[in-house]
N, C-alpha and C positions, 0 to 999 in steps of 0.2 A: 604507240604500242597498246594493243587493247589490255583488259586483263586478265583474260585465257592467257594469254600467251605469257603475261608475268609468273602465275600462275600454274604455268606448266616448268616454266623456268627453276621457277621456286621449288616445283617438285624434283624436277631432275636433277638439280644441284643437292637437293635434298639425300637423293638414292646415291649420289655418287660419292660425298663425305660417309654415307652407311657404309657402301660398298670398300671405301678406303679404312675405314676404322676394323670393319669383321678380318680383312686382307692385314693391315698392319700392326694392329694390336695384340698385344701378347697376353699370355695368362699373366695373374700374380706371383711372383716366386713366391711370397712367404705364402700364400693357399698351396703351391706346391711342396713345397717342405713339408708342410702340414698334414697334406693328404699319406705324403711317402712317410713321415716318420708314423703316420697311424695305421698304414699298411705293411709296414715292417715288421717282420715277424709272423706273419697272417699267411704261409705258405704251406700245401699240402703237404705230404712225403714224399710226391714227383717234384717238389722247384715249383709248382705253379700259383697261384694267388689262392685265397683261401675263399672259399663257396662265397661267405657272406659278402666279400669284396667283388669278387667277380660278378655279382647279382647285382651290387649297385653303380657298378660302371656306369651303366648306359642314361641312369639320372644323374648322373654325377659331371655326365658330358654335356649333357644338354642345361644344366641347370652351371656352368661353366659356358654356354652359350650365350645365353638369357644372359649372363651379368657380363659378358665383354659386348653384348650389342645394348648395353645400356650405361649413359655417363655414372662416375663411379657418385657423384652426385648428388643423382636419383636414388643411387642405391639406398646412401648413408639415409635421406632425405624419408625414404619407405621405410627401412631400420628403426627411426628414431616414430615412426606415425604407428608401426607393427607395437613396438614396444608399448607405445602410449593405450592402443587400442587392444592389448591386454594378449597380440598374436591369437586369433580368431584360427581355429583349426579348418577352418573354409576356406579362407584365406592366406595361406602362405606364399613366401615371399617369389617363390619360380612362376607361383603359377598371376600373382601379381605382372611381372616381368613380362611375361607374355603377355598379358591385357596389354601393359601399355604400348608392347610392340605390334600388337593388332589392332588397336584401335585406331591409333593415330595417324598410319598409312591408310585403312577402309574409309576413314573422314574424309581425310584429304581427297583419295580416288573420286568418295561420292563429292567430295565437294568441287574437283574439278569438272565433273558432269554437271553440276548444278551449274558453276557460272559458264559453262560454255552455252546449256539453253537460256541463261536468263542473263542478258546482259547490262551492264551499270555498273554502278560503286555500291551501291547496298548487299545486291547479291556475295560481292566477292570481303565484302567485313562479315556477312554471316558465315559465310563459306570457313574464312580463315578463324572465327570467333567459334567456331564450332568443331576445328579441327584443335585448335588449342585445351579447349574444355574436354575434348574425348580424350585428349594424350596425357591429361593430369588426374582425370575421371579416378584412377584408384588412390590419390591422395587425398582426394576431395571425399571420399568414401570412409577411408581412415581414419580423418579429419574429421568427421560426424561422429563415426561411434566412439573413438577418445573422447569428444568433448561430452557425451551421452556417459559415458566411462568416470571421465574425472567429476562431475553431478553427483553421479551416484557415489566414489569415494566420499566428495565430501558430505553425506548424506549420513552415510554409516560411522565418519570417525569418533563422533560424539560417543555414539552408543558403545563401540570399538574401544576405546579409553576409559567409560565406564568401566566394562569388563576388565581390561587391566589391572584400573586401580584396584577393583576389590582380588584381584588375585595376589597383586604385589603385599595388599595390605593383611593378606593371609600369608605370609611369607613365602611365598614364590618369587624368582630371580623373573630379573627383566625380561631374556630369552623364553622361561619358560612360562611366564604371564604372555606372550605375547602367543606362543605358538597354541595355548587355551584360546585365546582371542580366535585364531587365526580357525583351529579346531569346529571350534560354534560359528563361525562367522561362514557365509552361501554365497554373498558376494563378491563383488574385484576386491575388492580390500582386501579382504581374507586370501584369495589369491595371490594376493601381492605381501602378502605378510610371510606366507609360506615360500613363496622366493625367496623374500631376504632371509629366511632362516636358511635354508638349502646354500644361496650364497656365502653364508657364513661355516654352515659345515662343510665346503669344500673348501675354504682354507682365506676365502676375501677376509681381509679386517670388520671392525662391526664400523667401525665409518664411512668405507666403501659399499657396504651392504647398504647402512643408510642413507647415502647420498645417492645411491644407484635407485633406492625407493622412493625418494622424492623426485628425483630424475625421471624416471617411467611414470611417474603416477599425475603428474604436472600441476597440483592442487595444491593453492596457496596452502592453506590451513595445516596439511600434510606435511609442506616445508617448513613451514614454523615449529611446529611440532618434532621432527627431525632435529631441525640446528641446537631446541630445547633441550633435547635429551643427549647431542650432541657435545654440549658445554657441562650439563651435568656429570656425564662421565668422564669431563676433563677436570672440571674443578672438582670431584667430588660429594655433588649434593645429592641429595638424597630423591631415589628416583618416586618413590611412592609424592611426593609433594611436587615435584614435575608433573606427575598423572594428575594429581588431583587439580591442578591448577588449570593446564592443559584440557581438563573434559569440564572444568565449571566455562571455560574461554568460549570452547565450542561451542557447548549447549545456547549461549549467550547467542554467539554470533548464526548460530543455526533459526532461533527464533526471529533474531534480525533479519534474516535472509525471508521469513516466511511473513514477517509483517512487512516487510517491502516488498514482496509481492500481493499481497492482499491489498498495500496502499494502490498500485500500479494496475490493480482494476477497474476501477471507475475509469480512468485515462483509455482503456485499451476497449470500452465498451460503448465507447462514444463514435467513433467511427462506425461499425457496424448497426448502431441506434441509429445514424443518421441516413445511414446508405439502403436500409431492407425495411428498417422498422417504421420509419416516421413516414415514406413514400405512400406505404401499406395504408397508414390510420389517415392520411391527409385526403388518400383516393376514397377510403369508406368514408370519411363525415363531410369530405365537401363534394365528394363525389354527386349526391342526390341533389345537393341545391346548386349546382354548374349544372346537372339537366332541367331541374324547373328555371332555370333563368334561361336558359336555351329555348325551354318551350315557349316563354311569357314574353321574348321577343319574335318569336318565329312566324305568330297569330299577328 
């Protein structure tokens, strides 16, 4: 059996577990309930649904499309890289949805055209290696600016803890040394500080607020930090001496981080020295005497 024909196999078995899943699969009930208990009450004076509901039906159907033609999975899988990646307003999760449901069938199609003109085993591992990479493509995306994201937290918490401590040590409560931080702070940190404050004014506990913030934020330093002030408000200690402790730790481990990469130049400058640089200066100084030895036997 060549492997077009696996190939095509592969694809049609493919379209027909789709086709079985859009056909058998049902909505969620609890999104149903959900939706009905938030549209309850939202009716005109005729009985009919109220403007603003009726307006978003038609996203509301189709973004209920996008998530039954994709494993529930993928969904949690996007959820958890959204949250890490700070939900990018370019980026939301329907319009995710659709990437991966277009990308991965226009791969595959092109890649079935591909190995039918070029036939072998190499063509159809690129084929399928490349249909794989375009159907994850918006995790892999995700995936880059979280970890660009969690950099930059741990970059700012030093400074971020500074600010605390001198406001706690000016008699300001934790919440609101935090939401001054959060105030001055232009980065995700600050962002994400002002979450958990918001989570906590709608009613989370302040442990869930902070375990949800080192949850999102995925930054060792961030969780240590966390569980500290976490045991402090269980046993009691005193939160100004947590801060202080907490931003002499970072600051430390911040400079550590920056002498180890200052160390890890010389290593990373050796390769490129040997491959552009030493070619360049061997061609110019031995260059002129490989042609007078050329000449002086040529006579």
């Amino acid at each position: 059996m060549s492997p077009t024909v696996i190939v095509g196999i592969a694809a049609c078995s493919l379209s027909l577990g789709l086709l079985c899943w859009v056909l058998l699969a049902r909505p969620d009930p609890a999104r149903q309930r959900a939706v009905s208990n938030l549209a309850r009450g939202f009716t005109d004076a005729e009985g009919g649904v109220a403007e603003g509901f009726a307006t978003s039906a038609a996203p509301l159907q189709a973004s209920d499309l996008l998530r039954r033609l994709t494993p529930p999975g993928s969904i949690r899988r996007l959820e958890r890289l959204l949250a890490r990646a700070g939900r990018p307003p370019a980026w939301p999760m329907e319009r995710l949805l659709g990437a991966k449901l277009l990308l991965g069938p226009i791969t595959a199609t092109l890649a079935v055209l591909y190995t039918s003109s070029n036939s072998g085993t190499l063509p159809v591992m690129i084929a399928i290696a490349c249909t794989v990479v375009a159907y994850f493509l918006p995790e892999l995306l995700l995936h880059s600016k979280g970890e660009e994201r969690s950099k930059t937290i741990a970059l700012e918490l030093a400074d971020t803890l500074d600010q605390m401590t001198i406001a706690v040590e000016a008699g300001l409560g934790f919440d609101s040394a935090m939401a001054r931080a959060a105030g001055n702070g232009k980065g995700p940190l600050g962002q994400e500080l002002v979450r958990t404050l918001q989570d906590i004014q709608v009613g989370m506990s302040r442990m869930e607020a902070y375990e949800a913030l080192a949850e999102r934020a995925a930054v060792p330093d961030l969780r240590k930090f966390i569980r500290a002030i976490i045991q402090a408000d269980k046993y009691g200690v005193a939160i100004a001496d947590v801060l202080r402790t907490q931003a002499a730790e970072m600051r430390m481990k911040r400079r550590q981080r920056a002498e180890e990469k200052a160390m890890q130049i010389p290593v990373k400058v050796i390769f490129p020295l040997m491959l552009c640089i030493l070619p360049v200066l061997f061609i110019v100084l031995l260059g002129p005497a490989v042609m007078d030895i050329m000449k002086a036997f040529s006579h």
